[in-house]
GUROKE-200475 format. One record per residue (C-alpha): x, y, z; residue number from 1; residue in three letters. Coordinates in nm, 3 decimals. Example, Ala and Ser with C-alpha at 12.3 -4.5 7.8 and 13.67 -1.06 7.14 Angstrom:
% residues 2
        X        Y        Z    k    r
    1.230   -0.450    0.780    1  ALA
    1.367   -0.106    0.714    2  SER
//
This chain:
% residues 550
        X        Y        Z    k    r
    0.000    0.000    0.000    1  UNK
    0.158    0.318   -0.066    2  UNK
    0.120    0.648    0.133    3  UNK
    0.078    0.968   -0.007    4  UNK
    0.337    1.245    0.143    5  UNK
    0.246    1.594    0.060    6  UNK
    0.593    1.792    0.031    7  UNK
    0.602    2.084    0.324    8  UNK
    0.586    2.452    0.192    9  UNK
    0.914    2.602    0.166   10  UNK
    0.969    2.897    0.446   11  UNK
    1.181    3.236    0.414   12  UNK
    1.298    3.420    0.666   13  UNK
    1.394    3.776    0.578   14  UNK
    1.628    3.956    0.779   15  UNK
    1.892    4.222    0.787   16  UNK
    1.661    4.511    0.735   17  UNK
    1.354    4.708    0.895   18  UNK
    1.025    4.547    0.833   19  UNK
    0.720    4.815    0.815   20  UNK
    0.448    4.682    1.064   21  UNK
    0.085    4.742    0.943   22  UNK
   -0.086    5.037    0.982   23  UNK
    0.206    5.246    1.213   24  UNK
    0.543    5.375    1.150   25  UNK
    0.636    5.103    1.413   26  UNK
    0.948    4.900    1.213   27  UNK
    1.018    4.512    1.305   28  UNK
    1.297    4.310    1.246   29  UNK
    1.196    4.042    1.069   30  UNK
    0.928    3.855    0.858   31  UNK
    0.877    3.473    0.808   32  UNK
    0.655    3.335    0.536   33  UNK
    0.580    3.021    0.471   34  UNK
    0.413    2.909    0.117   35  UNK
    0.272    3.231   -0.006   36  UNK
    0.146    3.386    0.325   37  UNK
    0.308    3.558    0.608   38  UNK
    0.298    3.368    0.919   39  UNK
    0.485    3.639    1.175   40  UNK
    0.601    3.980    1.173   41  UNK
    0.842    4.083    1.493   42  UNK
    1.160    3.965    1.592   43  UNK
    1.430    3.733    1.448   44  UNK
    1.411    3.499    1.726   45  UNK
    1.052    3.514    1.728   46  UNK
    1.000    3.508    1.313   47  UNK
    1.287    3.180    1.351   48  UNK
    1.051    3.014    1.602   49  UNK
    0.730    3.047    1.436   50  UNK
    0.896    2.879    1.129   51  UNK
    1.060    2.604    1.300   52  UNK
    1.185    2.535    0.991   53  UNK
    1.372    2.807    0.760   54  UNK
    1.467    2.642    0.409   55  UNK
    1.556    3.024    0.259   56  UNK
    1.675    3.323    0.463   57  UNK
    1.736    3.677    0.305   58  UNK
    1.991    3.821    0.454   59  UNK
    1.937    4.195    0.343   60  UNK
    2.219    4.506    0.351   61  UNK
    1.972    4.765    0.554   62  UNK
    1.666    4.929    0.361   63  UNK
    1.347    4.857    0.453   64  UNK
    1.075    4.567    0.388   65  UNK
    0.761    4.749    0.292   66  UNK
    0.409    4.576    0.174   67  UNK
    0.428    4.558   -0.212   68  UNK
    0.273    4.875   -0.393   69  UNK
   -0.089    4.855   -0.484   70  UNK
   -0.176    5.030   -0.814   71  UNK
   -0.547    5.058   -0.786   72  UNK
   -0.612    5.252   -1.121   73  UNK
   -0.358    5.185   -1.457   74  UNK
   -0.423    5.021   -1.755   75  UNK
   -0.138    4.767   -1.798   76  UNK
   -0.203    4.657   -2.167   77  UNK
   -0.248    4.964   -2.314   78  UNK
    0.076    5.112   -2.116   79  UNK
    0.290    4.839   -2.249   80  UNK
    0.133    4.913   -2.563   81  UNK
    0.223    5.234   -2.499   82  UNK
    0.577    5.176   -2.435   83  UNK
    0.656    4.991   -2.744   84  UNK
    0.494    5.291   -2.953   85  UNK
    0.727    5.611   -3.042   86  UNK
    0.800    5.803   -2.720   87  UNK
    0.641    6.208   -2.773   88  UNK
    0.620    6.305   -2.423   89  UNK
    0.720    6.642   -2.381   90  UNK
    1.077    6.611   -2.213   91  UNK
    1.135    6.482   -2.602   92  UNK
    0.903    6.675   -2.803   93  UNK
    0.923    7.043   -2.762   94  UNK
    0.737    7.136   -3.075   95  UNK
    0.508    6.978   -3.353   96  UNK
    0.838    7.030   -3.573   97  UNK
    1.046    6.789   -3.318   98  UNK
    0.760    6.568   -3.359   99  UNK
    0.714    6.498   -3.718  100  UNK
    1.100    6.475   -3.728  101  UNK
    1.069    6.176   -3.385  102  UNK
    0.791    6.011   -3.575  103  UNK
    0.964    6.040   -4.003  104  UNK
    1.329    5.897   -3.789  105  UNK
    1.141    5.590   -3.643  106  UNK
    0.900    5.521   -3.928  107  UNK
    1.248    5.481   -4.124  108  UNK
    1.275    5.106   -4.094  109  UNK
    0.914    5.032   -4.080  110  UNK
    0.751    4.766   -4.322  111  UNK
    0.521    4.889   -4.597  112  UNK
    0.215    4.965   -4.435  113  UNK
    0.254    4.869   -4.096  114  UNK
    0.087    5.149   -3.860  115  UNK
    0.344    5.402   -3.709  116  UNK
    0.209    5.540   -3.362  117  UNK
    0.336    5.740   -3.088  118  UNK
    0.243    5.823   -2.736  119  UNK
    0.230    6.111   -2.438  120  UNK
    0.256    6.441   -2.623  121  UNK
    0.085    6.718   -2.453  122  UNK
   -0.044    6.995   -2.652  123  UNK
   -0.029    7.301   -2.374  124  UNK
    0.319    7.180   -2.335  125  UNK
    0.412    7.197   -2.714  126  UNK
    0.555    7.547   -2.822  127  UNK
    0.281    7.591   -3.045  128  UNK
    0.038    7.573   -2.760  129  UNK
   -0.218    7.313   -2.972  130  UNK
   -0.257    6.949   -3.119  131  UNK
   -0.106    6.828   -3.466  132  UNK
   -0.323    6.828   -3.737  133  UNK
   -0.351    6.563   -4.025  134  UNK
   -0.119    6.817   -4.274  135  UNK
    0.135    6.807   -3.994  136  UNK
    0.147    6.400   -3.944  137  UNK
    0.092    6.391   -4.357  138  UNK
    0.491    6.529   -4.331  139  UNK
    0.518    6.217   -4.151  140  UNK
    0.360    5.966   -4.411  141  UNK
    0.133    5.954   -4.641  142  UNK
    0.118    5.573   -4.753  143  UNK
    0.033    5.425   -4.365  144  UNK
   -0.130    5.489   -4.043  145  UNK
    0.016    5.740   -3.843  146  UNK
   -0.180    5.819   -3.538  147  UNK
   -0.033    6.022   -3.189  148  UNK
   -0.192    5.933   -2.878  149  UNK
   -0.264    6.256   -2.576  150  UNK
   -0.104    6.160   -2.257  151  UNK
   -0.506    6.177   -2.142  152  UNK
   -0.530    5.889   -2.350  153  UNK
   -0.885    5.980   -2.489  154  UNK
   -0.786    6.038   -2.805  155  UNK
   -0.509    6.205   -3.060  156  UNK
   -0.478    6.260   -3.423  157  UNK
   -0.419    6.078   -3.701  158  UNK
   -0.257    6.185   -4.040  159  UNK
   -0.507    6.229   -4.401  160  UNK
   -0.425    5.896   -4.502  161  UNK
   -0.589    5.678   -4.168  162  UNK
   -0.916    5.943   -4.251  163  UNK
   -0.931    5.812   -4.603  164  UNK
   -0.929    5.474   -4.457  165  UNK
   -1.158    5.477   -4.206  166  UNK
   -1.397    5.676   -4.461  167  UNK
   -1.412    6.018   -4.194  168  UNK
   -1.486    6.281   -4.427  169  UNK
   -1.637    6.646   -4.322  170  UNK
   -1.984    6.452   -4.354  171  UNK
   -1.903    6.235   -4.088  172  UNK
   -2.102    6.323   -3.739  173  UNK
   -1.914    6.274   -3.401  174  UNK
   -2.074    6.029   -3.254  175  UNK
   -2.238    6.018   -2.906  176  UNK
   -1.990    6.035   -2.657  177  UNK
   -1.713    6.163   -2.898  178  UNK
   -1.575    6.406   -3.120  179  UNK
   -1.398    6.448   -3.467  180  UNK
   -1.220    6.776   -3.471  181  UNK
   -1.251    6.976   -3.830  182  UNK
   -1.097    7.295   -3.944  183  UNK
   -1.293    7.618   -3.976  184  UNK
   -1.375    7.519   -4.343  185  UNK
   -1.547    7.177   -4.229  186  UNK
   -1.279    6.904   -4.331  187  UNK
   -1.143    6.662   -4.043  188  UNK
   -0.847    6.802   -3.908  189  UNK
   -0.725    6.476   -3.788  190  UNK
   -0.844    6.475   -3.352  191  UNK
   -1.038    6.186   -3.275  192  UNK
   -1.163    6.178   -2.891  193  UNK
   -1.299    5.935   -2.662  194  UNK
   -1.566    5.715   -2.883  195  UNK
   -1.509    5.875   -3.184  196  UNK
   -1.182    5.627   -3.166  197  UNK
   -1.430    5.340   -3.200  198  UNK
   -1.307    5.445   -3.617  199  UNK
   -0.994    5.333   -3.554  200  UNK
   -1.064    4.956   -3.446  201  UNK
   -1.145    4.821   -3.770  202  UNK
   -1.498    4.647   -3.821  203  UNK
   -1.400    4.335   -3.609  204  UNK
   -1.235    4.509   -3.335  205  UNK
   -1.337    4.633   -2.995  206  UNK
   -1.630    4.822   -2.990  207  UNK
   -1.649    5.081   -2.703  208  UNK
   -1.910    5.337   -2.776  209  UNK
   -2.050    5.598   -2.553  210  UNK
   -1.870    5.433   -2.282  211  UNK
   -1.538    5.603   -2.301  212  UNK
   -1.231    5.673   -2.453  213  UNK
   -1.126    5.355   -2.707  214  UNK
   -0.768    5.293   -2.661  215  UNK
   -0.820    4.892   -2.736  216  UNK
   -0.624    4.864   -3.059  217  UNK
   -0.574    4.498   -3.210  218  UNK
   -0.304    4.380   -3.253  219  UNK
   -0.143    3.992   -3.272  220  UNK
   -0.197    3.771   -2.978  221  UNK
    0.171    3.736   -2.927  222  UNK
    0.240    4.096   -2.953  223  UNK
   -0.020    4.206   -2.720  224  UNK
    0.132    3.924   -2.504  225  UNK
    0.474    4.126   -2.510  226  UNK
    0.309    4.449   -2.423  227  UNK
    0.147    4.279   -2.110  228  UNK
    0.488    4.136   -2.024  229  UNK
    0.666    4.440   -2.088  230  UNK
    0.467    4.627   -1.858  231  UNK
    0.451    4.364   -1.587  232  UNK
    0.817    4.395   -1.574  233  UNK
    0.777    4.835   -1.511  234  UNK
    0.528    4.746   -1.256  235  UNK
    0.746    4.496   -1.065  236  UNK
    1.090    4.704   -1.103  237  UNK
    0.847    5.016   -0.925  238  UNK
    0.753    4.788   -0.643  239  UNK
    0.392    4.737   -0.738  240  UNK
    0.270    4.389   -0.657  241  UNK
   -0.072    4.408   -0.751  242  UNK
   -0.301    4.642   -0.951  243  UNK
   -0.659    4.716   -1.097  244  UNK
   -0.752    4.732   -1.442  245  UNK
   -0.928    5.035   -1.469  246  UNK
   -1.103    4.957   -1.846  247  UNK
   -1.101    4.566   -1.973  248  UNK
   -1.228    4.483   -2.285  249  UNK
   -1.234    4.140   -2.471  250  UNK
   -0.815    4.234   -2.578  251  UNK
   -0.744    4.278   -2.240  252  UNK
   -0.921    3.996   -2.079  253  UNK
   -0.754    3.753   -2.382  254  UNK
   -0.426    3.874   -2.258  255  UNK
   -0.472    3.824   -1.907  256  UNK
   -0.575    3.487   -1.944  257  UNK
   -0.319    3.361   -2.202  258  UNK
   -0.064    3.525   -2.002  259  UNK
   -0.228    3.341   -1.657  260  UNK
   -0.239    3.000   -1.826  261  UNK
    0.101    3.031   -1.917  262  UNK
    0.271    3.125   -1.569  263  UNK
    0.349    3.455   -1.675  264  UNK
    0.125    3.652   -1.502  265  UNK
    0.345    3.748   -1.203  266  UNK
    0.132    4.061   -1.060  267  UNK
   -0.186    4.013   -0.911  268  UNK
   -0.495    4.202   -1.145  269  UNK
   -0.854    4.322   -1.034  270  UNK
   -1.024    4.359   -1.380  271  UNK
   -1.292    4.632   -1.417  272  UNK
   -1.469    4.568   -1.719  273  UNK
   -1.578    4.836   -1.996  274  UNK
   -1.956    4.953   -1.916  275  UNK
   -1.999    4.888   -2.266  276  UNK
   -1.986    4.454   -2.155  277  UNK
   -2.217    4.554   -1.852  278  UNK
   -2.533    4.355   -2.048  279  UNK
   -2.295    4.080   -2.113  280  UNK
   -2.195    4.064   -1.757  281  UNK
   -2.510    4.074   -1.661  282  UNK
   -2.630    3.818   -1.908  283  UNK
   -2.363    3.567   -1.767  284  UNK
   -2.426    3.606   -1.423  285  UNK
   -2.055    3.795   -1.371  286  UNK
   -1.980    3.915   -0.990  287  UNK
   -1.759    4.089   -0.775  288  UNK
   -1.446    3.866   -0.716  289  UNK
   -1.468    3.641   -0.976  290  UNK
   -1.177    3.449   -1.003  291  UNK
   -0.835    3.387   -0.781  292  UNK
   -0.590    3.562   -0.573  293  UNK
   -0.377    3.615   -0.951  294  UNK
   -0.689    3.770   -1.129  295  UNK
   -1.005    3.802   -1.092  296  UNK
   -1.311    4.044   -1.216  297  UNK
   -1.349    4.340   -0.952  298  UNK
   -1.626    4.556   -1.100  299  UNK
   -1.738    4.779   -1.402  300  UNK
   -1.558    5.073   -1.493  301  UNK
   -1.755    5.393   -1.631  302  UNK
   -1.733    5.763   -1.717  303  UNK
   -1.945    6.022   -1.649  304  UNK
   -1.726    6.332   -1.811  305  UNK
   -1.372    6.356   -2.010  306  UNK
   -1.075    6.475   -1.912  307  UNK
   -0.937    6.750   -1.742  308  UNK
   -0.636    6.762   -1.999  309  UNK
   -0.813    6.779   -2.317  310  UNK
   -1.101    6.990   -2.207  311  UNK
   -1.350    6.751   -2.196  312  UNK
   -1.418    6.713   -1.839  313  UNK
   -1.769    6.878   -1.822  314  UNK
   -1.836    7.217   -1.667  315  UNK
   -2.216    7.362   -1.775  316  UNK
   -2.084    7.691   -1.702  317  UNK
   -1.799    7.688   -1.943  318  UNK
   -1.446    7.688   -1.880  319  UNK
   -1.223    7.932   -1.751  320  UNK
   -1.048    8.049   -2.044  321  UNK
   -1.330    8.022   -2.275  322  UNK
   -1.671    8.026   -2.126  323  UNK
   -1.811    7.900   -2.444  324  UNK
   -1.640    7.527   -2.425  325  UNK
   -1.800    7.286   -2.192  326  UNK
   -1.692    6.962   -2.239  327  UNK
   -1.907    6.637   -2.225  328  UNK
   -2.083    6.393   -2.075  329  UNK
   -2.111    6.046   -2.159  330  UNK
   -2.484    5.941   -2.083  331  UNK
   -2.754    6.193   -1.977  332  UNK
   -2.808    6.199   -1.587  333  UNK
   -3.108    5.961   -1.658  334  UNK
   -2.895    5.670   -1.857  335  UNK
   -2.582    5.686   -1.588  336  UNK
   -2.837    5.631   -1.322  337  UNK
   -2.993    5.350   -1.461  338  UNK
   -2.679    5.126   -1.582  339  UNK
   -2.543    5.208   -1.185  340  UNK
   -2.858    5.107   -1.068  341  UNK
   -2.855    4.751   -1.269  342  UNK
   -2.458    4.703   -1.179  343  UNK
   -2.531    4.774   -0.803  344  UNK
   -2.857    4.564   -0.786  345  UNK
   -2.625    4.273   -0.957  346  UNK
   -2.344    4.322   -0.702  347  UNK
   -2.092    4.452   -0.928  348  UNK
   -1.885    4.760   -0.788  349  UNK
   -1.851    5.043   -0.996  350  UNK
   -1.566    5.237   -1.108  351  UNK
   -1.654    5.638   -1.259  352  UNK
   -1.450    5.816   -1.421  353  UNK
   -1.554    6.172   -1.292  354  UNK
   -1.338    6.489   -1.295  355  UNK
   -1.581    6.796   -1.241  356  UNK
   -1.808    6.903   -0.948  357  UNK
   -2.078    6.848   -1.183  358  UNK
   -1.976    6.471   -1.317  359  UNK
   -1.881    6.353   -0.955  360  UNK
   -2.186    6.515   -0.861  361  UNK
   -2.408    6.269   -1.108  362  UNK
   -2.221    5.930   -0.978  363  UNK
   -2.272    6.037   -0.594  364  UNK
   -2.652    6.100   -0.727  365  UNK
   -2.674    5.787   -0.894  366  UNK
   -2.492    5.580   -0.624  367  UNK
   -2.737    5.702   -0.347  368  UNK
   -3.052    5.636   -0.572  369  UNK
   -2.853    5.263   -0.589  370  UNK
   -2.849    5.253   -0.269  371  UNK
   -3.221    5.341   -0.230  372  UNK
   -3.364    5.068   -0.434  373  UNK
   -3.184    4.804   -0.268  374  UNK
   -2.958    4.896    0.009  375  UNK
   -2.618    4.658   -0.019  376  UNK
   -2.384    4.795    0.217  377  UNK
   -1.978    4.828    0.236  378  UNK
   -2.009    4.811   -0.197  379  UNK
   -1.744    5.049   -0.205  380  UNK
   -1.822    5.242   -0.510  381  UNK
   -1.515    5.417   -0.676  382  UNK
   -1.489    5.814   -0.829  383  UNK
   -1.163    5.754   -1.060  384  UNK
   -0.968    6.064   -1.063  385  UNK
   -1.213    6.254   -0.845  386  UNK
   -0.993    6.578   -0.944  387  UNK
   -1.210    6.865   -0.844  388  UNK
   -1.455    6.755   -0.557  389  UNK
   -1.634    7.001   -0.344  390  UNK
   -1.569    6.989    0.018  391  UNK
   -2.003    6.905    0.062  392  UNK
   -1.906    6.640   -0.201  393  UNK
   -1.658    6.517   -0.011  394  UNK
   -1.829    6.439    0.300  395  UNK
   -2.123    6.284    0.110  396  UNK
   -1.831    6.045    0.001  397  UNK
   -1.810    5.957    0.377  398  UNK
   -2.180    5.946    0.411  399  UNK
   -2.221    5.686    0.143  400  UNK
   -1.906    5.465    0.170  401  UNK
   -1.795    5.585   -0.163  402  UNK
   -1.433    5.578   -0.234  403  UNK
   -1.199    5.848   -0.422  404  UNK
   -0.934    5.734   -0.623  405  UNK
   -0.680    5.992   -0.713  406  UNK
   -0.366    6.017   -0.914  407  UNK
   -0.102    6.260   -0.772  408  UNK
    0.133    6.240   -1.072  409  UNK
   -0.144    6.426   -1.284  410  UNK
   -0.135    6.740   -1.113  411  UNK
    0.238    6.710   -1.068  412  UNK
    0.233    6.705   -1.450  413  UNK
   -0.040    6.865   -1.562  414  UNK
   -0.150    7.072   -1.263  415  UNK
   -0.091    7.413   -1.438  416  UNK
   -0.276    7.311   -1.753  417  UNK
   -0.517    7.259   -1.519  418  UNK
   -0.498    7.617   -1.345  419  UNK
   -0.515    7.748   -1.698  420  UNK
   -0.831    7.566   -1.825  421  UNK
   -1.031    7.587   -1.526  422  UNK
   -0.905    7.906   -1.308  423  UNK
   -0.850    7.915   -0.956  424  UNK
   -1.074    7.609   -0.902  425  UNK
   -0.745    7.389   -1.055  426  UNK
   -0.564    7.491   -0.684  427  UNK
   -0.823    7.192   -0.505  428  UNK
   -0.715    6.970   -0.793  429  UNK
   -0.684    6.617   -0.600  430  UNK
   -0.780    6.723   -0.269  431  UNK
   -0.604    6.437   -0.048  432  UNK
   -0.570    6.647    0.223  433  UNK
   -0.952    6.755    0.273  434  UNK
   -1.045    6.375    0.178  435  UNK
   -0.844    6.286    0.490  436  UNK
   -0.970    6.522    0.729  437  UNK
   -1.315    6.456    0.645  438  UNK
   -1.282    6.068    0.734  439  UNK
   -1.274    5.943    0.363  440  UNK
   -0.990    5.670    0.281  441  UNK
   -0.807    5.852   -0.036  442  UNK
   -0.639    5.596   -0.258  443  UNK
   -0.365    5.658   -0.438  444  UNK
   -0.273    5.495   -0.822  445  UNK
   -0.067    5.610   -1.119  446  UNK
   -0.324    5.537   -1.416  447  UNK
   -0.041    5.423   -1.643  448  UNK
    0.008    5.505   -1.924  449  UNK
   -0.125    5.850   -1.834  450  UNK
    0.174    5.844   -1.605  451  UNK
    0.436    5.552   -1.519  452  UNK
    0.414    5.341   -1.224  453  UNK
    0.606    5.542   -0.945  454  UNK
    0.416    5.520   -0.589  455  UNK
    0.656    5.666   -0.412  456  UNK
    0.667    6.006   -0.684  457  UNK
    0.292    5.965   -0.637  458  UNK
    0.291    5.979   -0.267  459  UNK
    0.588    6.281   -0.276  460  UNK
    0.355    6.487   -0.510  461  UNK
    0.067    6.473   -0.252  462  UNK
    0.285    6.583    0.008  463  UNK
    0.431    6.915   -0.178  464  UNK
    0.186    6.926   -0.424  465  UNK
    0.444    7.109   -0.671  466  UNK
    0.410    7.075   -1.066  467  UNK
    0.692    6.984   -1.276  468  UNK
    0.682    7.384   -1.350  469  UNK
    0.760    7.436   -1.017  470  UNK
    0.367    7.570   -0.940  471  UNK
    0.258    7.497   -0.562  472  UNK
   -0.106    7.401   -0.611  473  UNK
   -0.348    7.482   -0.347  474  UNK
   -0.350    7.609    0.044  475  UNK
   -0.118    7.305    0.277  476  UNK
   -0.473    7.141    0.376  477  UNK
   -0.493    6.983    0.020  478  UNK
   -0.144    6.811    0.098  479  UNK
   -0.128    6.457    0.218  480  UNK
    0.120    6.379    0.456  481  UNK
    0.411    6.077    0.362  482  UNK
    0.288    5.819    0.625  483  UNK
   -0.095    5.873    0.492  484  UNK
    0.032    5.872    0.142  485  UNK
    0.193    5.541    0.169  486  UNK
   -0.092    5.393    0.304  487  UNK
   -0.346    5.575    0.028  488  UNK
   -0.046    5.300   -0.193  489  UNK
   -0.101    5.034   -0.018  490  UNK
   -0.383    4.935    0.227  491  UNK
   -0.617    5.181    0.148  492  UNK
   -0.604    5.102   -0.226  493  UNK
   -0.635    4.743   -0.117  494  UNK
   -0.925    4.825    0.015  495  UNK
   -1.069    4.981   -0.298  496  UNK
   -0.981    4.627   -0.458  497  UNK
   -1.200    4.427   -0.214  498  UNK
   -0.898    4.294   -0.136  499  UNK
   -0.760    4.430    0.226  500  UNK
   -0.777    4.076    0.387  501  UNK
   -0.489    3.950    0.144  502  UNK
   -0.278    4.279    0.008  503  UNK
   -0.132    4.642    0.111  504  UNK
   -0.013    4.506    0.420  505  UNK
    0.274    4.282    0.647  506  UNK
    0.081    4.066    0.896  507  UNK
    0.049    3.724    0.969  508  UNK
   -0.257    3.552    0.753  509  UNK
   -0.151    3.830    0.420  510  UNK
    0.004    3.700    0.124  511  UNK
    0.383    3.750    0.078  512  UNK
    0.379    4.014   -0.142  513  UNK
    0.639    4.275   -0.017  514  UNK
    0.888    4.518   -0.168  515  UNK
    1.298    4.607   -0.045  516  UNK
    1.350    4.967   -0.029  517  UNK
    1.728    5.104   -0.037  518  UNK
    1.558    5.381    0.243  519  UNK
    1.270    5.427    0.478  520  UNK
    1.030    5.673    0.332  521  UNK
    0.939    5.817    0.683  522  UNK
    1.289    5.884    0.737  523  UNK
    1.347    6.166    0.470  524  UNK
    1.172    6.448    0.317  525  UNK
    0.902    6.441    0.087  526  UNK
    1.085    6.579   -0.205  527  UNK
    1.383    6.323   -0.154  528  UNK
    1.114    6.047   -0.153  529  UNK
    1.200    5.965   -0.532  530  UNK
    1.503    5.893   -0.501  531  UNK
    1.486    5.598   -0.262  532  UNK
    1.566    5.315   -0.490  533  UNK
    1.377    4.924   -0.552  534  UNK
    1.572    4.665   -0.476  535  UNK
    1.387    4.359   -0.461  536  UNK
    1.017    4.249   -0.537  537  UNK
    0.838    3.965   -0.389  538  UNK
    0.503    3.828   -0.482  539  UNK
    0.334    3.560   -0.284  540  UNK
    0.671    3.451   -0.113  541  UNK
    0.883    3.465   -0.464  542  UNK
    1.142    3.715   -0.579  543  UNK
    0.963    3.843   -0.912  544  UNK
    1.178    4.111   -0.969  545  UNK
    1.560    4.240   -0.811  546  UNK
    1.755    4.513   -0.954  547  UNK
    2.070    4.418   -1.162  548  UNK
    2.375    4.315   -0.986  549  UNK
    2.138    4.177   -0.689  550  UNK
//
């Protein structure tokens, strides 16, 4: 007869550096895992013990053992995408001249007809203070695709040869939720936003319609497998163990489950699906937590207004420096209502994109009438970006459980764009500080591509909230203190995720997931934050990621 022995899970002991205890600025010595979960944080002697057994130990140089970054707002896919398109961002391109020349240099060695695209210029920050048009990218090419993505991500412009092809002619309406851009004669001048980018997808692609910005390009299944893996490997080198997918689609979901299948999906993803699959969710019985501790399907993501950025974020009263542009709204007040209404009553949480009083305005509205028809508490309803919240609109927040989910790095970039389109309203942009003193748990994410990965840049531009121009934004209430940042990075947004029982923290029961900082955060200023260094990443009790050299 034989007898089956299960194998015992290995154990690590990590020593030689502080360990960051949850939820204090307390430190430890050392942390013991065993499988994937940590099993005691405190002393070495103590850690030792509670092992009995140590197969591994990490003997680290000083630094500090922190909980692994949690990125609760990005868009993985599209950022590797992103990163393997031609780099515009405006440390690179100064002016549209700089940019034609970028674009001609790496469209040199290009097939015949394969699509040249480029990523992250921003048109306040280009000399000529506007967007490209189709005669400037026609310098470019006029034989293939050429098509520059905004840093917003909602849209760009695309040279006279992709407007031929996609049959956009000055005939062509915007369609709801959109826009086509056109020259003061009436021809297209080459801007498509938000779901006027539906065009670009090609009759068998991804389909996003009034339901935001379409950013879900096809491409190969092995190269959208690259740009997955390429951006796993940004994520894991910044210290960010696990993240939420702030707009899946059918490409994105593909990739995540190829990649998942084929043990290469070392991060751990929250999917929030495109409110344009909400029927289809709904239709298949889809709900919150579907799935594993590696990926599983969060919530729904939607938008209520644009962006900030591009003007598009929706102000009835006009914007500052021209009352006569408003920007949009998705849905009418009536539609939003209703598809929150049918995700809440399902049990899905939602995710809204909402950037003006007025659009974060409609989702508290519609999230209280949710709430109304069938009460489900602690659903944690998200406001992505929340940039310009009212301080009554922030303690309604606290009233109905609804959580804010802000990106530092945009005002640190485009904070005085902001100030520009929208007055002396753009000083509140991302108020962290009033969230916090009003009771409501900030959280804290990048949205990659819009900006890279970099928690601890996120958490040092919440503390000084000073733009790359060197603009301080705001009265020191708005500012979030380092400690409270770190946590907005790591338990709180953990706790956006649905996931603060496994994530965002170093405690016995939590999975392994931690990062090795060359420094302690709490032990140096706010603006020498970003320069404390990643050494090591660990998810679930293995090294994912160490600098080189290590």
């Amino acid at each position: 007869m034989s007898r089956h022995t299960e194998t015992p899970e290995h154990t690590l002991l990590v020593t030689g550096a502080a360990v960051a205890v949850v939820g204090t600025s307390v430190r430890a010595e050392a942390l013991a895992v065993r499988g994937d979960r940590i099993v005691h944080v405190g002393s070495a002697e103590d850690a030792r013990a509670a092992l009995g057994r140590v197969d591994e130990e990490l003997v680290l140089e000083g630094g500090l053992v922190h909980p692994g970054f949690v990125d609760a707002h990005c868009h993985p896919v599209m950022y590797g995408q992103a990163l393997a398109w031609v780099d515009l961002r405006p440390e690179r391109v100064p002016d549209i001249d700089t940019l034609v020349e970028v674009l001609r240099e790496a469209g040199r060695d290009l097939p015949a007809g394969v699509p040249l695209r480029g990523f992250g210029y921003e048109h306040r920050r280009l000399a000529e203070q506007r967007h490209p048009t189709c005669h400037d990218l026609d310098r470019v090419a006029e034989d293939r695709e050429v098509y520059v993505m905004n840093a917003s991500g909602h849209g760009g412009v695309v040279n006279s040869h992709t407007l031929r092809t996609c049959g956009i002619t000055a005939g062509t309406p915007s369609p709801e939720g959109g826009s086509i851009g056109h020259f003061e004669d009436g021809e297209p001048d080459g801007q498509l936003w938000d779901a006027a980018c539906d065009l670009l997808t090609g009759p068998a692609g991804v389909k996003i319609g009034n339901h935001g910005p379409n950013f879900h390009l096809s491409e190969p299944e092995e190269i959208m497998a690259d740009h997955l893996l390429r951006a796993q490997e940004v994520f894991l080198a910044a210290g960010v163990t696990t993240i939420g997918d702030a707009q899946v689609s059918r490409r994105e979901m593909e990739t995540y489950l190829r990649a998942a299948d084929d043990g290469r999906l070392r991060m751990r993803v929250s999917a929030y699906l495109t409110s344009a699959l909400l029927d289809t969710a709904l239709e298949l019985g889809a709900v919150r937590g579907f799935g594993d501790d590696r990926f599983r399907i969060q919530g729904v993501k939607f938008y209520a207004d644009g962006t900030l950025g591009g003007w598009t974020a929706y102000f009835p009263e006009g914007y500052a420096a021209d009352c006569c542009h408003h920007g949009q709204l998705y849905h009418s007040v009536e539609e939003y209502a209703d598809i929150v209404r049918r995700a809440h009553a399902a049990g899905l949480q939602t995710a809204t994109h909402a950037q003006s009083p007025y659009a974060i305005g409609m989702v508290l509205d519609a999230v209280e009438k949710a709430q109304a028809d069938r009460e489900r508490p602690d659903m944690r309803h998200r406001i992505e970006h929340c940039g310009l919240p009212t301080d009554e609109q922030i303690d309604r927040m606290g009233t109905l459980g609804v959580v804010p989910v802000m990106q530092p790095q945009h005002h640190l970039r485009t904070g005085d764009g902001t100030l520009t389109a929208v007055g002396e309203l753009g000083h509140r942009y991302n108020p962290a500080g009033h969230c916090a003193d009003a009771g409501v748990p900030v959280v804290f994410s990048s949205d990659a591509p819009v900006a890279p990965p970099a928690p601890l840049e996120s958490v040092a531009a919440a503390a000084t909230r000073r733009t790359v121009l060197g603009t301080v934004l705001g009265e020191e209430s708005l500012r979030l203190p380092v400690e409270a940042g770190l946590h907005a990075h790591t338990a709180a947004a953990a706790r956006a995720l649905h996931r603060e029982d496994s994530v965002g923290a170093l405690a016995p029961g939590m999975l392994a997931d931690f990062v090795v900082l060359d420094a302690d955060p709490l032990t140096v200023s706010a603006e020498e934050l970003t320069g404390i260094r990643v050494r090591e990443t660990w998810v679930g009790g293995q090294r994912a990621w160490a600098a080189s050299g290590r």
